[in-house]
MARSE-372048 format. One record per residue (C-alpha): x, y, z. Coordinates in steps of 0.2 Angstrom, whole numbers, padded with zeros to 4 digits, always signed. Last residue first. Layout:
XYZ...
This chain:
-0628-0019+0779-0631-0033+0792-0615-0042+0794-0616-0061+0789-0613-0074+0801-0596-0082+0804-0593-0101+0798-0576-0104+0796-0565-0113+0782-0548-0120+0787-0535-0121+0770-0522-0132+0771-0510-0132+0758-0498-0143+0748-0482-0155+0750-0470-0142+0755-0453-0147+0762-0451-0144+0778-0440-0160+0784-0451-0171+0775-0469-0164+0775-0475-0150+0776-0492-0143+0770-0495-0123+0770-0509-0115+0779-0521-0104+0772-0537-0099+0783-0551-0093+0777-0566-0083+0786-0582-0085+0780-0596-0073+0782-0613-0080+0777-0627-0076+0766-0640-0094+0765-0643-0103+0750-0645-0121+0758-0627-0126+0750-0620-0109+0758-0617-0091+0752-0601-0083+0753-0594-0067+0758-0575-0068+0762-0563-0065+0774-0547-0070+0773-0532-0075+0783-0515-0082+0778-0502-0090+0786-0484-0093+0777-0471-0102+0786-0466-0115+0775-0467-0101+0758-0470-0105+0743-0486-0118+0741-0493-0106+0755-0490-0089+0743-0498-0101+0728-0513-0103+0740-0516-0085+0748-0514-0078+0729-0529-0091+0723-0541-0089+0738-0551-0072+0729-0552-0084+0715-0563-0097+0725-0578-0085+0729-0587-0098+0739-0604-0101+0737-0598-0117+0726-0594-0121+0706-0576-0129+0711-0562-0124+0697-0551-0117+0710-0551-0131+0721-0546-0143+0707-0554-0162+0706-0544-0176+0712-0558-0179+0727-0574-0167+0723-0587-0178+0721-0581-0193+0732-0577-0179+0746-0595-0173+0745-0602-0157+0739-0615-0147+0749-0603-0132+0753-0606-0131+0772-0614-0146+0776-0598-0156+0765-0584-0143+0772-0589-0149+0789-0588-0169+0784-0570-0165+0779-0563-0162+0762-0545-0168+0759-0537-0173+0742-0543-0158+0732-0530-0152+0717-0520-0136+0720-0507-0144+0709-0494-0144+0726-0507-0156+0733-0523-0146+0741-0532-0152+0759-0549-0143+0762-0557-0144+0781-0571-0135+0787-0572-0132+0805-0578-0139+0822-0558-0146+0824-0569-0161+0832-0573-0168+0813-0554-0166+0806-0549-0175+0822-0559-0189+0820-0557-0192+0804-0537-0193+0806-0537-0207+0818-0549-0217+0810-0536-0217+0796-0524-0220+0808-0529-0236+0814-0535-0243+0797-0518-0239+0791-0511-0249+0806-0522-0263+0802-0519-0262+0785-0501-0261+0786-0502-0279+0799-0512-0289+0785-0497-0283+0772-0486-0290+0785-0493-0306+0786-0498-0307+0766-0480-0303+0763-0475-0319+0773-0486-0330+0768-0482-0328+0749-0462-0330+0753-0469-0346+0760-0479-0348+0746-0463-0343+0735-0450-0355+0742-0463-0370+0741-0466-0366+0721-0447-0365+0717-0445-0382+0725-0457-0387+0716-0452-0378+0700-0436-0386+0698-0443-0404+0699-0455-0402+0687-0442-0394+0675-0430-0407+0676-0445-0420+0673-0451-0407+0658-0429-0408+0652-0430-0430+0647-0450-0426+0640-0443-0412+0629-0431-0423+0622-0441-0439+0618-0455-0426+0612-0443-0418+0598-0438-0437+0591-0456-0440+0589-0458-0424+0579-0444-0424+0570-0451-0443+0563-0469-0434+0560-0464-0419+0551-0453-0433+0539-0469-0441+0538-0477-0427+0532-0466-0421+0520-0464-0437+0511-0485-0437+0511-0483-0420+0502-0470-0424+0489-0480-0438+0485-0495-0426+0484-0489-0414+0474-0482-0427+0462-0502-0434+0459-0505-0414+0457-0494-0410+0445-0502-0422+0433-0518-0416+0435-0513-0401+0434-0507-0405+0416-0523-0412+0410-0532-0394+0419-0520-0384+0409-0527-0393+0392-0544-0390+0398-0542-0372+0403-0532-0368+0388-0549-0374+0377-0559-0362+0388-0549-0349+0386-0548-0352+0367-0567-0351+0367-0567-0336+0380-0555-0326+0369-0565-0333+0351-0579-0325+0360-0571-0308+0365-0564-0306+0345-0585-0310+0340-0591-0295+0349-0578-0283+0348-0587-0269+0336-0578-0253+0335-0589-0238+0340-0579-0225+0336-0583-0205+0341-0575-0192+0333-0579-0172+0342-0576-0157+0333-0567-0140+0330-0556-0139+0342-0541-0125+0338-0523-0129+0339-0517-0132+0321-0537-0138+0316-0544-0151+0328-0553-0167+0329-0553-0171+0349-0555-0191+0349-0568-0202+0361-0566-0220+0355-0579-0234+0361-0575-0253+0364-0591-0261+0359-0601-0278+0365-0617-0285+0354-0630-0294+0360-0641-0297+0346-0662-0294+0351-0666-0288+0332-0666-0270+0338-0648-0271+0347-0641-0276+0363-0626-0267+0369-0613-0271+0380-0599-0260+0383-0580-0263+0381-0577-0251+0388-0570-0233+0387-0556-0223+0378-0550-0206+0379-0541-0194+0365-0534-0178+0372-0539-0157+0369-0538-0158+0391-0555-0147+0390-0565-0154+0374-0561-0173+0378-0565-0170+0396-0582-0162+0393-0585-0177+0378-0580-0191+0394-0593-0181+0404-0606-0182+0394-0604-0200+0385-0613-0211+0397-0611-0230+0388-0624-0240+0378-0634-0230+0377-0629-0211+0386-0627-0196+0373-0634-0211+0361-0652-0207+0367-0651-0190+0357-0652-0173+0367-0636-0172+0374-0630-0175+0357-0637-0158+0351-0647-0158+0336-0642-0156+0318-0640-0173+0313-0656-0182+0323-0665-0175+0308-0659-0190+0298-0666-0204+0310-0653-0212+0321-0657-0232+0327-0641-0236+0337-0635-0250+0327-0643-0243+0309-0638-0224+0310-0621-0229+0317-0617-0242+0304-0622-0227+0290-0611-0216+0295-0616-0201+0306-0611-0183+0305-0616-0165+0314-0623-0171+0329-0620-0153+0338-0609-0151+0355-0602-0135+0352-0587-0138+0344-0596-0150+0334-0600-0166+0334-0596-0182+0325-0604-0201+0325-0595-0217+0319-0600-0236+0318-0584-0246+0311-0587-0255+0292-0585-0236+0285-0598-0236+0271-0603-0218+0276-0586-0212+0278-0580-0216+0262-0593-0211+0254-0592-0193+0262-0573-0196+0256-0577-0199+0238-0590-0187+0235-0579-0172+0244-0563-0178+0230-0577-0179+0216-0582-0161+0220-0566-0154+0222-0551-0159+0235-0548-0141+0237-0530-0138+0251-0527-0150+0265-0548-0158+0271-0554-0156+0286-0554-0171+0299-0563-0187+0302-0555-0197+0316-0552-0217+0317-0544-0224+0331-0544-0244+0331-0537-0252+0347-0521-0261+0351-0523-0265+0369-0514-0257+0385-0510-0265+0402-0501-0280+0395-0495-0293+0411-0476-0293+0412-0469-0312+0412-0461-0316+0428-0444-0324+0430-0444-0343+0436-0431-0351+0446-0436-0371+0450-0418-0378+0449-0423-0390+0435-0434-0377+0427-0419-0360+0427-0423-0345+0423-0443-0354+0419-0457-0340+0413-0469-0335+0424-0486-0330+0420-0494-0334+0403-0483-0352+0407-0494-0355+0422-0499-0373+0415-0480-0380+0420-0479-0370+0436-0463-0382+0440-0468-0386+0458-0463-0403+0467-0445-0396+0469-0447-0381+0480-0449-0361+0472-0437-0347+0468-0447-0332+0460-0433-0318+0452-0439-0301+0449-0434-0291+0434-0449-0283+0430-0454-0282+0449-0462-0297+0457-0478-0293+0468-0491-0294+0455-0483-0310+0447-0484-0316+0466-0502-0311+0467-0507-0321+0451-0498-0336+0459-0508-0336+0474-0524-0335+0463-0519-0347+0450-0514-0358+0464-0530-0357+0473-0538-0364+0457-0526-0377+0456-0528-0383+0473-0518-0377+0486-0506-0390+0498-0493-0389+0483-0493-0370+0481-0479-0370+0501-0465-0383+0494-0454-0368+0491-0460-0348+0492-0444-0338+0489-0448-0322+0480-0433-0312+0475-0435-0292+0469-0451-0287+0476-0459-0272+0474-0475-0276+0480-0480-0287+0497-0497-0296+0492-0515-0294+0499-0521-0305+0511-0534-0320+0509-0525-0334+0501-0507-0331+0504-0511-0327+0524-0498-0316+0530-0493-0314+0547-0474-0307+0552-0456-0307+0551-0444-0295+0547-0426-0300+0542-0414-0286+0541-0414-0286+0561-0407-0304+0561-0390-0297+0551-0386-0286+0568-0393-0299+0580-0382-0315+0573-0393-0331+0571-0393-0340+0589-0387-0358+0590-0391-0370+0604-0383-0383+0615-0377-0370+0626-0375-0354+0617-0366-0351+0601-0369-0337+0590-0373-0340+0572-0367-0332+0556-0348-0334+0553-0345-0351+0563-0360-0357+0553-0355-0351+0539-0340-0360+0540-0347-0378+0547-0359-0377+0532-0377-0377+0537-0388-0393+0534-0385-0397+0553-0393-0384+0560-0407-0389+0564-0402-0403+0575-0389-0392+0584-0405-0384+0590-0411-0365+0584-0412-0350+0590-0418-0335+0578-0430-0326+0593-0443-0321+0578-0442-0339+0568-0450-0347+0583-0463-0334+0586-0466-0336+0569-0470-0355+0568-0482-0351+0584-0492-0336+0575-0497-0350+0559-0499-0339+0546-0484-0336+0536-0473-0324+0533-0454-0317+0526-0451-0300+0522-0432-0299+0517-0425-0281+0520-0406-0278+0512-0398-0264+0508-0390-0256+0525-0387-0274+0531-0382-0284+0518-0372-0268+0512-0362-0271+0527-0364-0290+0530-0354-0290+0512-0365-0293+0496-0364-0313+0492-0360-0320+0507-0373-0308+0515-0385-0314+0503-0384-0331+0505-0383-0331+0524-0400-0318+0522-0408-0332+0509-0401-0344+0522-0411-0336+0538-0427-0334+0529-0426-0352+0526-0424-0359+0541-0439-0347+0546-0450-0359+0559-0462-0359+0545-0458-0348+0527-0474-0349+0521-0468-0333+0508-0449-0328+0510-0451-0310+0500-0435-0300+0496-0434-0284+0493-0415-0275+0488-0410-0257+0488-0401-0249+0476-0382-0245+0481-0371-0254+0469-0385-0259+0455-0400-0267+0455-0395-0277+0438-0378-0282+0445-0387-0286+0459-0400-0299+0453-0384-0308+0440-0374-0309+0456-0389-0317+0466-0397-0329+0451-0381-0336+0447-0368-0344+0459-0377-0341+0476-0396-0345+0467-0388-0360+0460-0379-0367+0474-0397-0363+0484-0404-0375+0470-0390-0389+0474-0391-0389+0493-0409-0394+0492-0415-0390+0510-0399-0377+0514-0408-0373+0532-0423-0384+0535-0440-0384+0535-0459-0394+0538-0472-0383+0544-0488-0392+0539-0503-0381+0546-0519-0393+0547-0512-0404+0563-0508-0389+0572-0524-0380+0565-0534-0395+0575-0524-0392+0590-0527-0375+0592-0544-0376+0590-0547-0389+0602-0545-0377+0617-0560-0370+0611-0569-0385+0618-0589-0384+0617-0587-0373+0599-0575-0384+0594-0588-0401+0600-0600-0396+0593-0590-0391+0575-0584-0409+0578-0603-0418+0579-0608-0410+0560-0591-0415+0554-0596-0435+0561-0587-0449+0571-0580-0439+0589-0566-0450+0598-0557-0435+0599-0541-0444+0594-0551-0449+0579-0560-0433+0577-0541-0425+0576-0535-0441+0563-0549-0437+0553-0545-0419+0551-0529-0422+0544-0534-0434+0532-0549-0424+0526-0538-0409+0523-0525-0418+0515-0538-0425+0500-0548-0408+0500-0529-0399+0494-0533-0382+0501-0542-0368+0494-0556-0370+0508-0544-0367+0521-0548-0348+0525-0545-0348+0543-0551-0331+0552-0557-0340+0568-0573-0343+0570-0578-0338+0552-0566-0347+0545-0567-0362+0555-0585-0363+0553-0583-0361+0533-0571-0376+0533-0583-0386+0545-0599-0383+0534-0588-0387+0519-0586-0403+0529-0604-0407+0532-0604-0404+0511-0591-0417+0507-0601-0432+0497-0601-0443+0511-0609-0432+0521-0623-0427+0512-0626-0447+0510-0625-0447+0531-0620-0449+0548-0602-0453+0539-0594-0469+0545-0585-0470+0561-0566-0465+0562-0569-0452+0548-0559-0458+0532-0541-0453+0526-0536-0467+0540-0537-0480+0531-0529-0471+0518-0512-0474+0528-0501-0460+0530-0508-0449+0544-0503-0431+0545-0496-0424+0559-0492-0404+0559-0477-0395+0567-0478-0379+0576
């Protein structure tokens, strides 16, 4: 599927002017983004507003509707129209080898250097995100084959390549493309790697089973991990920068370490520097840079003096510990406030008897952060732990924000106490958010820039969609008038074919009709009642007879086991005579049994067992004849 775009800004606008101010300014067509979304699961409110209001425009136009508000009627009047609207929205424009000097790069550089770090046998993940009608999926799969061997490419090798448009994948699933398409592959590797048929070219069945294809929506779903190459060219530029971030935050989640991201030539990720890091800027390869997961922090502990410090020595370190510029408390083994400084008496409002009680006692034990179960752990596992940053707000109405230390204090193996910090991060998270906020302007300058090449490199996309377009329907108009005259003669043949089968199948009824009339009427003058069992002992027979007798009809008792039927009848004294007439063709067994029938009345029933055969004697089930006698008198 191949979207349209129009290229004049005349026809950026609504074909009649907006029904309103509220209009104008974009909010009917938030309401038309959010409809989509929730109608039918696409999320294109990260896109590019500019490209969206051009694409949409030209389907009112053709439409002939003039307002948002009018075209989510007239979706929800025409579903069919949903269809064409995201084939306008969802640009699939591809080709195999598009800039042939970057894949030269990633055939000369980036692939030996990624499997020399992999090593000889490791295997290798490789992610083609938005990747269309799957050109390129194919040449990172020619590319790496070259590179490896089909072999290894095959026992190594999985590429994942998505996107969300179900008709674009369809096409890159069965791997048959037109001479057209492939005219940016080399005559050699197209010799080596595609199977000629007709006029088409089919990518080779055992490489193709390397390449899985399959729906993923960049925005909304979560990333594939462990990735080793990420291909995902000409795709960021329809997102706006904040939907870049986002995309580009999952690619630095799914890249390993050492992972290689190859993108097209309008994105440079010039403001995602914290992110990615450029191999190689003029061929667009970018290497991730690893995220910190663990931050320098302050850990203070107060433990027992080595050897008599003397009374100047104990003055000095008590002071030290007081003036400390970091608020600290200490417990015992046992749980006891036994020490707080001076900082920690004045932010968290201890009075000096508080020293001495339990901790689970003191408001501290939970404000600002719940320390009972972190001090549990701490004393079990003898292991320092870390929490926050927590917010605090002080006496004097400060907010004040604190990363809290939890450490065991012990002597040679034994626990004697409990340190916990309470390191002040207020004014280090401020200056964060100021120099974020100061990035954030800079980046948005260089966005800015990015963006006015984005959409150059869009609208040359776009018209090139367009030209293979029109030269697509010239084709399939020259083989639809084949086709049309194909299936008419193939439609005549089949109703006469149609005609003739009804005829007959008319005449089997007729005949089935027949004998099943046939049938009733002889199981109702045998005078008896009449149960037919299939080799499972299952009921497909139960005459009108059995009905008064038993009081169970043949709806309720067809398919249904003879032996598990709830009636007067003592069922389990039948079980040997059946199993010996689903044995043996000329088996007939009678028995006499005391039942009671459907009205509650003492009877003598006699049995008899008969088997089925059909087929030249061979045993299809059992018959078994049920008759009335009345009961002796004891």
């Amino acid at each position: 599927m191949t979207a349209r775009e129009p290229t004049s800004a005349a026809t950026a606008a609504s074909p009649t002017a907006p029904a309103s101010a509220a209009e104008a300014n974009g909010e009917p067509l938030a309401a038309l983004l959010e409809h989509l979304k929730q109608a039918r699961g696409f999320d294109f409110t990260g896109y590019k507003r500019t490209s969206l209001e051009r694409r949409i425009a030209k389907r009112m136009e053709l439409v002939e509707v003039g307002a948002y508000h009018d075209y989510v009627d007239f979706l929800e009047t025409h579903p069919e129209e949903y269809a064409q609207l995201f084939d306008t929205l969802l640009i699939n424009v591809t080709a195999f080898f598009r800039d042939p000097a970057a894949w030269e790069y990633l055939q000369s550089d980036v692939i030996g250097q990624l499997l020399e770090r992999k090593g000889a046998e490791a295997p290798l993940r490789v992610w083609c995100a938005g990747c269309a009608s799957g050109e390129e999926a194919y040449t990172i799969a020619i590319a790496l084959a070259e590179a490896m061997g089909a072999e290894a490419f095959v026992r190594r090798v999985k590429i994942y390549a998505t996107d969300v448009d179900e008709d674009a994948l369809a096409t890159a699933r069965n791997g048959v493309y037109g001479a057209k398409q492939v005219e940016g592959v080399p005559q050699p590797l197209l010799e080596r790697y595609f199977e000629r048929t007709n006029h088409n070219f089919t990518f080779r069945k055992d490489l193709r089973r390397a390449v899985i294809f399959g729906r993923n929506d960049l925005v909304q779903d979560a990333p594939i991990s462990r990735i080793d190459l990420l291909v995902c060219r000409n795709t960021l530029m329809y997102f706006n920068a904040e939907t870049q971030t986002k995309i580009l935050d999952r690619f630095n989640f799914a890249l390993d370490p050492d992972g290689i991201l190859f993108l097209g030539r309008s994105e440079m990720l010039i403001t995602h520097a914290d992110l990615f890091t450029p191999v190689s800027l003029k061929r667009r390869f970018f290497t991730k840079v690893t995220k910190a997961t663990l931050r320098d922090r302050l850990l203070l502990a107060a433990s027992p003096g080595h050897g008599e410090l003397g009374e100047v020595g104990v003055a000095i370190r008590e002071s030290s510990f007081d003036a400390a510029p970091v608020a600290q408390i200490v417990t015992d083994a046992e749980g006891m406030l036994v020490l707080a400084n001076r900082r920690a008496r004045e932010t968290f409002e201890l009075a000096g008897d508080d020293v001495g009680r339990p901790l689970k006692d003191l408001g501290i034990s939970y404000r600002p952060i719940e320390l009972r179960p972190t001090l549990d752990r701490v004393v079990v596992e003898h292991r320092p732990v870390a929490l926050g940053p927590v917010a605090w707000m002080g006496a004097g109405g400060e907010a004040a924000e604190f990363e809290v230390q939890v450490m065991p204090l012990t002597s040679g193996t034994t626990l004697i106490g409990v340190s916990i910090t309470y390191v002040d991060v207020t004014i280090q998270r401020r200056l964060h958010e100021q120099l974020d906020h100061s990035k954030h302007e800079l980046e948005t300058a260089y966005e800015e820039l990015q963006s006015t090449v984005e959409e150059l490199e869009t609208t040359n996309e776009e018209l090139q969609s367009t030209n293979e377009e029109l030269e697509t329907t010239n084709e399939e108009l020259q083989s639809t008038v084949e086709e049309l005259e194909t299936t008419n003669e193939e439609l005549q043949s089949t109703n006469e074919e149609l005609e003739t089968m009804n005829e007959e199948l008319r005449q089997r009824t007729r005949e089935l009709n027949e004998v099943n009339a046939f049938l009733e009427t002889i199981l109702t003058s045998l005078g008896v009642a009449v149960v037919v069992l299939d080799r499972n002992g299952q009921i497909d027979v139960w005459n009108g007879h059995a009905t008064e007798l038993w009081g169970l009809r043949q709806e309720e008792v067809a398919g249904q086991h003879f032996l598990a039927l709830d009636i007067g009848l003592p069922v389990e004294q039948l079980k040997q005579p059946i199993r010996r007439a689903l044995k043996d063709e000329a088996y007939r067994g009678e028995v006499r049994l005391s039942a009671m029938t459907r009205r509650g009345k003492a009877i003598e029933c006699t049995v008899t067992t008969l088997p089925l055969t059909v087929h030249e004697g061979e045993i299809s089930g059992a018959i078994l004849l049920m008759e009335q006698r009345a009961a002796s008198a004891d």
